[in-house]
C-alpha positions as CSV (number, residue, x, y, z in Angstrom):
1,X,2.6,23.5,23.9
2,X,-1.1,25.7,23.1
3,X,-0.5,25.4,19.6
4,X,0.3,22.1,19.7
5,X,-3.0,21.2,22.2
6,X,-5.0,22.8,19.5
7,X,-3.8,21.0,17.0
8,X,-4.4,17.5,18.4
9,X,-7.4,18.0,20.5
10,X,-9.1,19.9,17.5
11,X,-8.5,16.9,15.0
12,X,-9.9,14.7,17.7
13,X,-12.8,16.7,18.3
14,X,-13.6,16.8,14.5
15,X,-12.9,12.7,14.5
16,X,-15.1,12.0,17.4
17,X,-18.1,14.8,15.4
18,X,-18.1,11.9,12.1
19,X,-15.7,14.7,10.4
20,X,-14.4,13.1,7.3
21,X,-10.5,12.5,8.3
22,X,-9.2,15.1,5.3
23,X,-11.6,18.0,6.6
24,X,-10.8,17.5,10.5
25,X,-7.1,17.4,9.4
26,X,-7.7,20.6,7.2
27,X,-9.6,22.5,9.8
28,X,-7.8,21.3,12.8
29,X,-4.6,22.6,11.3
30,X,-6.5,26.0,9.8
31,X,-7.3,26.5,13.6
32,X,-3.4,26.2,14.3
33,X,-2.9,28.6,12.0
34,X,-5.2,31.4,13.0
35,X,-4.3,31.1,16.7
36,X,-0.5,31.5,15.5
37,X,-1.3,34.3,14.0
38,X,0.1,33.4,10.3
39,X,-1.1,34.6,7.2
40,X,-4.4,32.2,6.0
41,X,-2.8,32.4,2.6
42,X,0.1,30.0,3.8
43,X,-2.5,27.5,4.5
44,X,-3.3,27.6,0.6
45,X,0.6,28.0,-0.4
46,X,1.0,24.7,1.5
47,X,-1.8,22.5,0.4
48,X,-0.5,23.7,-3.5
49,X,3.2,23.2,-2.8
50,X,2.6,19.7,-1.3
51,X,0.7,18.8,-5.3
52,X,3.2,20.6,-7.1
53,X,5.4,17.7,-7.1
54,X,6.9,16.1,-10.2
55,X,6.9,12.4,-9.2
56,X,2.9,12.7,-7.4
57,X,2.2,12.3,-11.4
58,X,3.1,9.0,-10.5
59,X,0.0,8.1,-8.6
60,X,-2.8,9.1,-11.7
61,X,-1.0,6.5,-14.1
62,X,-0.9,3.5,-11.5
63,X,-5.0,3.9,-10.8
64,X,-5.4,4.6,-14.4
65,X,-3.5,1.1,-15.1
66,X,-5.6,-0.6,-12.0
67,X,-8.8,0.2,-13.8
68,X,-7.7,-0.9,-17.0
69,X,-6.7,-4.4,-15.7
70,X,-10.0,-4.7,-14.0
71,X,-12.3,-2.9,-16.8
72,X,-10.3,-5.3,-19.2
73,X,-10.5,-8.3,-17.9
74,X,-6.9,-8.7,-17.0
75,X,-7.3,-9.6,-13.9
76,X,-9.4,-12.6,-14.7
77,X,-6.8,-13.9,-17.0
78,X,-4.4,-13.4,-13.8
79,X,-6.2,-15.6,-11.7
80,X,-6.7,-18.6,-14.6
81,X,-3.1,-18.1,-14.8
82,X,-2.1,-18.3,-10.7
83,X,-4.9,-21.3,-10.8
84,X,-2.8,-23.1,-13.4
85,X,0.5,-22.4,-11.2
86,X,-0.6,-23.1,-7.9
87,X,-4.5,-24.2,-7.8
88,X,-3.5,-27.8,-7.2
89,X,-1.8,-27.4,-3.9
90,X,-3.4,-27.8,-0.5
91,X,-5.2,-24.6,-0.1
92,X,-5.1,-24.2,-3.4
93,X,-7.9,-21.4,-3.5
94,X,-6.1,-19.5,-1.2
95,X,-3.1,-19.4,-2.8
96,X,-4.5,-18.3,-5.9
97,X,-6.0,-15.3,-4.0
98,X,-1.9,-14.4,-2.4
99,X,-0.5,-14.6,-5.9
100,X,-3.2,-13.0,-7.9
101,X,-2.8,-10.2,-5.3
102,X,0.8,-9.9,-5.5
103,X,0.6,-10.2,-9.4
104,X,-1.7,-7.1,-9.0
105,X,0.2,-5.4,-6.7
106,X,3.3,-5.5,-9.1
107,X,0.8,-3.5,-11.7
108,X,-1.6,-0.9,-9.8
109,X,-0.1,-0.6,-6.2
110,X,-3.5,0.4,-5.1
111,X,-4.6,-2.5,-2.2
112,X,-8.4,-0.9,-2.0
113,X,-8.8,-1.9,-5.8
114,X,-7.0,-4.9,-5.7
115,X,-9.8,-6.0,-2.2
116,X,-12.5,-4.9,-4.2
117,X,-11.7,-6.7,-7.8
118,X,-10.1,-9.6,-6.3
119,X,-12.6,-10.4,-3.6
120,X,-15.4,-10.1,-5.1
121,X,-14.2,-13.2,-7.1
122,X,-11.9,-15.2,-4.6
123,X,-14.3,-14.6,-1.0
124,X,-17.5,-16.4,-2.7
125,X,-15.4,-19.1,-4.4
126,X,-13.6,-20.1,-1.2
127,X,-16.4,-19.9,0.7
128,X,-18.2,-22.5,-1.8
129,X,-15.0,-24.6,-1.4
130,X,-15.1,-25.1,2.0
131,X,-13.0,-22.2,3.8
132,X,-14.5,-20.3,6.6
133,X,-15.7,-17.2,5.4
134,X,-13.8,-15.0,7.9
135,X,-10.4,-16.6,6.8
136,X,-11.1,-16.0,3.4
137,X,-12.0,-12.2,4.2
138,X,-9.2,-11.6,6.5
139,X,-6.9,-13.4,3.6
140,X,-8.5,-11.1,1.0
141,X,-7.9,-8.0,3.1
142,X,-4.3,-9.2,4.4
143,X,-2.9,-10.1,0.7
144,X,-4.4,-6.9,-0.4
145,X,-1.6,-4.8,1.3
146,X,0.7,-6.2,-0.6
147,X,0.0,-3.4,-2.9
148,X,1.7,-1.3,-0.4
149,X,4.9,-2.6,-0.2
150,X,5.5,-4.7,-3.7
151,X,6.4,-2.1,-6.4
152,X,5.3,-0.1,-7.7
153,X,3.6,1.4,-4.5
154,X,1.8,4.5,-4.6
155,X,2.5,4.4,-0.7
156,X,6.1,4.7,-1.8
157,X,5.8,7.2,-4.7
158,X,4.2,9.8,-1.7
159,X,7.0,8.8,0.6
160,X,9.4,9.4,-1.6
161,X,8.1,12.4,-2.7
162,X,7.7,13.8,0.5
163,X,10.7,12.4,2.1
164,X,12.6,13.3,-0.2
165,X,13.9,9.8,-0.8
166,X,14.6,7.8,-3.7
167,X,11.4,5.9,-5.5
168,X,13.7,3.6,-7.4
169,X,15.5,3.0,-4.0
170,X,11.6,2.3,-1.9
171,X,10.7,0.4,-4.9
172,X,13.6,-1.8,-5.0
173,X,13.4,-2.4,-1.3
174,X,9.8,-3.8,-1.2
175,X,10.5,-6.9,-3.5
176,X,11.8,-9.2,-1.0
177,X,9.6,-8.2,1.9
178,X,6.7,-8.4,-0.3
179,X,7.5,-11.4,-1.5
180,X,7.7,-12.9,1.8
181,X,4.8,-11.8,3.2
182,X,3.3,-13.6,0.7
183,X,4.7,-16.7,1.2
184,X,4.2,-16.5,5.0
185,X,0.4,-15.8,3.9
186,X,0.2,-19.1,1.4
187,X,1.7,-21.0,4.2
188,X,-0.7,-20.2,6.6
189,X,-3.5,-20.6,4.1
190,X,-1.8,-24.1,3.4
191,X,-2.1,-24.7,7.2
192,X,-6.0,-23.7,7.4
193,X,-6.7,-25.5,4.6
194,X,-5.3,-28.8,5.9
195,X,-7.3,-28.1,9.2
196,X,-10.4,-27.9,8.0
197,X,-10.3,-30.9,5.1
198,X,-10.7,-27.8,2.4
199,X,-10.5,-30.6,-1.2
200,X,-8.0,-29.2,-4.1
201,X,-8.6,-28.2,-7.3
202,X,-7.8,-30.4,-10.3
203,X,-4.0,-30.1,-11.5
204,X,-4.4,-28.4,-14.7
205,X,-2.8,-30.4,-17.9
206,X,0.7,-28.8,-19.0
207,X,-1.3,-27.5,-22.3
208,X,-3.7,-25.8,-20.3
209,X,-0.7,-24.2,-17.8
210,X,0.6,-23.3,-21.2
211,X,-2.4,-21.9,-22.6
212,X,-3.0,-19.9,-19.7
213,X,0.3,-18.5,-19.5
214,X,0.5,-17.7,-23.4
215,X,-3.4,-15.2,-22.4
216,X,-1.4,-13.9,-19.3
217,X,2.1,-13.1,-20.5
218,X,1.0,-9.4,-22.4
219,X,0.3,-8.4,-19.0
220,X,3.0,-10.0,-16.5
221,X,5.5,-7.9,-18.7
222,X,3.9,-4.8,-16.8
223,X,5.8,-5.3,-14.1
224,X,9.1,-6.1,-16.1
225,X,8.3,-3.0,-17.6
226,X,8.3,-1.1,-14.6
227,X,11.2,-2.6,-12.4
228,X,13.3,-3.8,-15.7
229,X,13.0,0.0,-16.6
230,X,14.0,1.9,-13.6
231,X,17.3,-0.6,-12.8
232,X,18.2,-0.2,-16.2
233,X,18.3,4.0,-15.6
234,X,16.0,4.2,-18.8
235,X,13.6,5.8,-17.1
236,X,12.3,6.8,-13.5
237,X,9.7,5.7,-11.4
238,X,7.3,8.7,-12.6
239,X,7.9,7.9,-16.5
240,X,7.5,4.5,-15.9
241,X,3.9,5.3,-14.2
242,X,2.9,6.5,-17.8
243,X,4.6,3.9,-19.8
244,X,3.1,1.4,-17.6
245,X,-0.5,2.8,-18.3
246,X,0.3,3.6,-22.2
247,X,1.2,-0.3,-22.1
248,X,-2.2,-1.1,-20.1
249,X,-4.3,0.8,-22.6
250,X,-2.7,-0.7,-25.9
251,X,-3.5,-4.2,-24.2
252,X,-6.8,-3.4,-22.9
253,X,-8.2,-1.9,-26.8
254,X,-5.5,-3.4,-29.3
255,X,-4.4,-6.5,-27.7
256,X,-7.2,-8.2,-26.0
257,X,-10.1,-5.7,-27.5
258,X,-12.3,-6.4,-24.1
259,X,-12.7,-2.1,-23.5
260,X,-13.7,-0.3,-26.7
261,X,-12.5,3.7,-27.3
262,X,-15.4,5.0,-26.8
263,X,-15.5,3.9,-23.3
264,X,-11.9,5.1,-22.6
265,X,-13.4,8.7,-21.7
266,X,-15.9,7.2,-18.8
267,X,-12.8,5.7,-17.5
268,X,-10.6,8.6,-17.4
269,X,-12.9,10.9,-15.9
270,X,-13.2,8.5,-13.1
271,X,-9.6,7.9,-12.6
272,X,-9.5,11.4,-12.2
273,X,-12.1,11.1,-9.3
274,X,-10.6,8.5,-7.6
275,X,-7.4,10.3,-8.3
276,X,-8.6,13.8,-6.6
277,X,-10.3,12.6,-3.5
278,X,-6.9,11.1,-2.1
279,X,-5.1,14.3,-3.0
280,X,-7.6,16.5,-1.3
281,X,-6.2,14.4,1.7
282,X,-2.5,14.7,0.4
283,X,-2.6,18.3,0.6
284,X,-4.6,19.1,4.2
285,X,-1.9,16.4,6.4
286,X,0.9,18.3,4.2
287,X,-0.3,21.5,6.0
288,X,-0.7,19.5,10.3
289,X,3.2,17.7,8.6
290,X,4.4,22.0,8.0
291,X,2.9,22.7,11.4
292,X,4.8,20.1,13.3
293,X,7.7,20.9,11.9
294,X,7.0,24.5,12.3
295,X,6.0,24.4,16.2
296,X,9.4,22.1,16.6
297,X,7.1,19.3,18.1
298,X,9.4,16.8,15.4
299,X,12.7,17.2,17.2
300,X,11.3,17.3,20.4
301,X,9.4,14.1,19.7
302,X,12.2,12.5,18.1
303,X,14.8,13.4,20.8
304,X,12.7,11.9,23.4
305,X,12.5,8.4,21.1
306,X,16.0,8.3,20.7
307,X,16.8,8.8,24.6
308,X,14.5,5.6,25.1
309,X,16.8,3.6,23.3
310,X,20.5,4.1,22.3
311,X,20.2,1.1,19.5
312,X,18.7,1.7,16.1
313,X,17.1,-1.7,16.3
314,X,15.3,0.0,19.7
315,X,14.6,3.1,17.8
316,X,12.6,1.4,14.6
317,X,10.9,-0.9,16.9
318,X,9.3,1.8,18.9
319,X,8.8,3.4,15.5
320,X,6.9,0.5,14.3
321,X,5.0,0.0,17.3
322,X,3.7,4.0,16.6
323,X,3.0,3.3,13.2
324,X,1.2,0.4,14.2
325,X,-1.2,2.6,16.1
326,X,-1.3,5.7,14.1
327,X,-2.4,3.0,10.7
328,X,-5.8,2.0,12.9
329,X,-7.2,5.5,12.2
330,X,-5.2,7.2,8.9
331,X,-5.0,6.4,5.8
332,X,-1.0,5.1,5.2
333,X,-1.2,7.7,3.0
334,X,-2.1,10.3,5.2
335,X,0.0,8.8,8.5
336,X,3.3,9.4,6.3
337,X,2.5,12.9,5.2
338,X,1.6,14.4,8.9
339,X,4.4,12.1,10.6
340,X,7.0,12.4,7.7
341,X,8.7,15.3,9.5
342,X,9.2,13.4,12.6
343,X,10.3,10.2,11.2
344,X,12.8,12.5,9.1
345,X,14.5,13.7,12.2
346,X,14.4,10.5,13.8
347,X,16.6,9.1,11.5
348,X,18.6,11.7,11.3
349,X,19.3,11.4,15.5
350,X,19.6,7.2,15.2
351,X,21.9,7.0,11.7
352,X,19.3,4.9,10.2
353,X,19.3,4.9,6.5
354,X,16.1,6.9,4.8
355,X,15.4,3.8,2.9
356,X,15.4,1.3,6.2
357,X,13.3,3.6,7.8
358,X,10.5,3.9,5.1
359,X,10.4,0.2,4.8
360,X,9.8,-0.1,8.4
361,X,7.2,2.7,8.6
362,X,5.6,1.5,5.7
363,X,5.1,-2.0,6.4
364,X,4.2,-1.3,9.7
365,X,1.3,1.3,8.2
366,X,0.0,-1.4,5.8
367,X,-1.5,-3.4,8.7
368,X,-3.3,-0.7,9.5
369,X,-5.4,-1.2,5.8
370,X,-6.6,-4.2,7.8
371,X,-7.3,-3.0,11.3
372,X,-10.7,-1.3,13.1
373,X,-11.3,1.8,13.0
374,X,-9.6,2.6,9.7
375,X,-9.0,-1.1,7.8
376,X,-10.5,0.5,4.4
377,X,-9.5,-3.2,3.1
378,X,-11.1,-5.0,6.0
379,X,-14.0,-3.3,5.4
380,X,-14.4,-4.0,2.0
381,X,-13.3,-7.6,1.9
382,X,-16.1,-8.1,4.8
383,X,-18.6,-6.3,3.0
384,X,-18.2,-9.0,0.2
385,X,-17.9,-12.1,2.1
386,X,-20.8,-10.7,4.4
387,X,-19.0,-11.2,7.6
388,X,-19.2,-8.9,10.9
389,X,-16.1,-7.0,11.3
390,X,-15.6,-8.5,15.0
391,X,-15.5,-12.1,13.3
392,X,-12.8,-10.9,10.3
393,X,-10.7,-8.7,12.7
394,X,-10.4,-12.2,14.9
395,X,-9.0,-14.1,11.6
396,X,-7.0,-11.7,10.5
397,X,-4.6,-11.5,13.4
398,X,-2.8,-14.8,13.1
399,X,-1.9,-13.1,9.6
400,X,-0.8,-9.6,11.0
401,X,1.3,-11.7,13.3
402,X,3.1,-13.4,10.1
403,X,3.5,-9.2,8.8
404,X,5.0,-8.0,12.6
405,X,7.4,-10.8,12.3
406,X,9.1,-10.0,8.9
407,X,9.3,-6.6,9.6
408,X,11.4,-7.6,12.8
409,X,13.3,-9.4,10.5
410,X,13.9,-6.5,8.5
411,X,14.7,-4.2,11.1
412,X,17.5,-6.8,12.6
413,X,18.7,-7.8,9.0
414,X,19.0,-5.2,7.2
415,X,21.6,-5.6,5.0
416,X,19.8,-8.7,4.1
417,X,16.8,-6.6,2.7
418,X,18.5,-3.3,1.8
419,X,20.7,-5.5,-0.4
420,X,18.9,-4.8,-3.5
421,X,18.8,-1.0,-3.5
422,X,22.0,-0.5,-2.6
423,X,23.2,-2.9,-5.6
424,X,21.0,-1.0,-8.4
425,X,20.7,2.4,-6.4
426,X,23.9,2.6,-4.3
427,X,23.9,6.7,-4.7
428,X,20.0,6.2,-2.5
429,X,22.1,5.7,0.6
């Protein structure tokens, strides 16, 4: 158990110091290492195996497609069109924020740059209209995740890759629990909204619906794109990353002409920033997921879970309930990568479908995104509507509560939400 003592207490340490989370991961596990006696070059080997992976190429092309729908303009015409749609129902605001963010989240699958872009719109106008400003940061933050779990999900692209797992399958499973997170979201917004007298906007005319449908269209085909694309067996999830992005770029220069050529180089130099600085954290937790695996700690670990409980339904709820407290301080990201060998093996004890159990684990890391210490969308969305983190974290648990009870749902019903990748993606199971 040394090795194992080292490992945890030394990433603690380094968490406790202000380390930033990749580097106390990296040198945490480098400590391992040298105590084991392995070669330091394995350290390296490992943090370049865990990038040389064919469908990570997935994860430049959907930020690269996020900033071209914000650096575009896109987005705006997104929420013109979600105002036309649903702007005109009680909590009409606030609805436009959910399906603006769900819209997004079917394009980019990033829910930091979906917070910032979307928020900095929708947390001042619904403050302006009458909603309490920590209701319309939690909603921000909340809706955000969605970019987690509706595809495409850069969440599921690293599971997948990692795991081992089918994209296609992950991505197909996320549409209906995405979906009704959503709608558990706009119904509590409608239920806020009606408690505090919030007024509704004007119903738009049908030409104006039209209208604003007609600017939107070029860029809800995205998400056709992507999904119609990967059912269809034309292409997979990786290809349809760069498809997706080609698509973006001819919209954002040819179509609408809001981003000129000249600035297209700016824009992929930063995509390639934003891109590297989650990768540096990719490839330090693959190394602390090798050494888990390595020491034996994810058998162990996973044989004691399953002994709890002899019922898969037991199994995935104590699994959810560790991923619940493993999201407040990692990244989703991160969590999957260091914990993916555990979860593996887990599975593999209880019989529980790959694709069940990265739904679960997924979901349940996605609250995380909006829960101190970690809540990297909490933060941001408070930031904005300039609201103390104790105030937001208060509003945004009715809304967690809404999350915690679909995922119960889809850990007793199943077949209900694993119907659609075993339809398109039977050989995923």
């Amino acid at each position: 158990m040394t090795p194992i003592l080292i490992l945890i207490a030394g990433f603690l340490s380094l968490i406790l110091l202000r380390v930033p989370i990749a580097f106390a991961i990296g040198l945490s596990s480098l400590a391992t290492v040298l105590y084991l006696g392995l070669p330091t070059v394995s350290v390296v080997n490992q943090m370049l195996s865990n990038l040389n992976s064919f469908a990570l190429l997935a994860v430049p092309f959907f930020l690269l497609l996020g900033r071209l729908m914000n650096d575009s303009g896109i987005t705006d015409r997104l929420m013109v069109f979600a105002q036309s749609m649903v702007g005109h129902i009680k909590g009409g605001l606030g609805h436009i924020n959910v399906l603006v963010s769900m819209m997004f989240a079917s394009m980019s699958g990033s829910a930091a740059a979906d917070t910032a872009s979307v928020g900095a719109i929708m947390i001042p106008a619904m403050k302006k209209a009458g909603y309490p400003a920590p209701f319309a940061v939690a909603l921000t933050a909340t809706s955000s995740t969605l970019g987690v779990i509706i595809p495409p999900s850069i969440l599921f692209v690293i599971y997948g890759a990692f795991g081992n797992v089918s994209i296609a399958g992950l991505f197909m499973a996320g549409i209906l629990p995405g979906i009704l997170i959503g709608l558990g979201q706009m119904g509590y917004t409608y239920f806020v909204a009606s408690r505090h007298g919030v007024v509704n906007t004007v119903k738009m005319p049908w030409k104006e619906r039209g209208k604003s449908t007609r600017r939107a269209a070029p860029a809800l085909l995205i998400p056709l794109i992507i999904l119609g694309g990967i059912t269809s067996g034309v292409f997979t999830a990786t290809e349809a990353s760069a498809i997706a992005a080609l698509v973006g770029l001819v919209l954002a220069v040819i179509v609408y002409r809001t981003i000129r050529p000249s600035a297209l180089f700016t824009i992929l130099c930063e995509t390639v920033v934003a891109y590297s600085l989650p990768m540096f954290a990719v490839a330090a937790a693959g190394i602390m997921g090798w050494l888990i695996s390595y020491l034996g700690v994810a058998r162990d670990v996973a044989e004691l879970i399953a002994s709890v409980s002899h019922q898969d339904w037991g199994v995935l709820i104590m699994l959810m309930i560790f991923s619940l407290i493993v999201g407040t301080v990692l990244s989703p990201m991160t969590a999957v990568i260091i914990f993916l060998p555990i979860i593996k093996e887990l599975g593999v004890i209880a019989q529980i479908p790959d694709i069940h159990l990265a739904l679960v684990v997924c979901l349940s890391l996605a609250i995380g995104l909006t829960t101190p210490p970690y809540g990297i969308c909490l933060l941001i969305a408070a930031q904005i509507g300039e609201v103390d983190m104790p105030r937001a974290f208060l509003a945004v648990l009715p809304i967690v509560a809404i999350t915690i009870s679909i995922i119960m749902f889809v850990i007793f019903l199943p077949e209900i939400f694993l119907y659609l990748p075993k339809t398109f993606f039977p050989e995923a199971f």
